[in-house]
N, C-alpha and C positions, 0 to 999 in steps of 0.2 A: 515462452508463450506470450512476450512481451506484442506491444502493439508497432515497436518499431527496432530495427536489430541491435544488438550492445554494442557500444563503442568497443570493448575489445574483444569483439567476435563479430565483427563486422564483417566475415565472411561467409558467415552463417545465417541463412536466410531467414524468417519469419516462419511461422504456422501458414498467417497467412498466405506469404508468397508461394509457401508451398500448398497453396491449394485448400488449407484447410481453416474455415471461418471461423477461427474461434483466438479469444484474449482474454486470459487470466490475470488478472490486477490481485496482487500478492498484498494482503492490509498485513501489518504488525502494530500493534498498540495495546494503551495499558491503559486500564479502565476501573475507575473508583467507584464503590456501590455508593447509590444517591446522597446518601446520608454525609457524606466526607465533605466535613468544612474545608468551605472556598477557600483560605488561604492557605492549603496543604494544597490543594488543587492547582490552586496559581504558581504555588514555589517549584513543584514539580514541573508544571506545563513550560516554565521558564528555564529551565536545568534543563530538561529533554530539545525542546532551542537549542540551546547552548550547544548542546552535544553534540545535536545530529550536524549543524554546520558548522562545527572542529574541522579545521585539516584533518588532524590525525583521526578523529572517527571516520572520516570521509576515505581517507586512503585507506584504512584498513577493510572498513564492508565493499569497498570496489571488488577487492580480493572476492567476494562473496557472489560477486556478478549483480550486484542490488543497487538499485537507484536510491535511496530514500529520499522521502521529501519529509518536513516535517508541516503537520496540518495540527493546529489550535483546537481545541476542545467541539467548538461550533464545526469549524472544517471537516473534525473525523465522524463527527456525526452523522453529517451531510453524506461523508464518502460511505460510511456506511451504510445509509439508506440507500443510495445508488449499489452497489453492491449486491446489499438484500435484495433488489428488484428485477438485478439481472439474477440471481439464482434463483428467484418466484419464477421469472419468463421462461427460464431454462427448464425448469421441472414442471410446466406446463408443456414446452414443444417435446420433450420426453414422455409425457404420460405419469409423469411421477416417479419414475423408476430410475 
């Protein structure tokens, strides 16, 4: 349900191309209740960096068919308020259901 085909399934068309409007943007993230001093936040946010642009993290979630990106504290925020908005929109052009 990606918005553009996976490099290794590049023969495999879109939702969209097949006809069908819709793109699901997959979040995965890890999230501290408010309360969690900043410099446990930071060391973390820094390590999860690290990780997600590993070579070897990188080859092995390909396997997964997963793009990750990694996004900063402010960024996953951001992404999830866009997220929250298209599933408000969505359960609007639904009726709620």
């Amino acid at each position: 349900m990606a918005d553009e085909r996976l490099e290794d399934a590049s023969d495999i068309p879109t939702f969209k191309e097949q006809g069908v409007d819709l793109v699901v943007d997959k979040v995965f993230l890890w999230a501290f209740p408010a309360d969690t001093p900043d410099d446990i936040v930071t060391a973390f946010t820094k390590a999860m960096g690290k990780a997600v642009d590993s070579e070897e993290y990188q080859a092995e979630i390909k396997k997964s068919w997963l793009n990750p990106v990694y996004l900063n504290p402010e960024e996953a925020s951001k992404k999830l308020s866009e997220v929250e908005a298209e599933y408000v929109e969505l359960n609007k052009l639904t009726g709620g259901k």
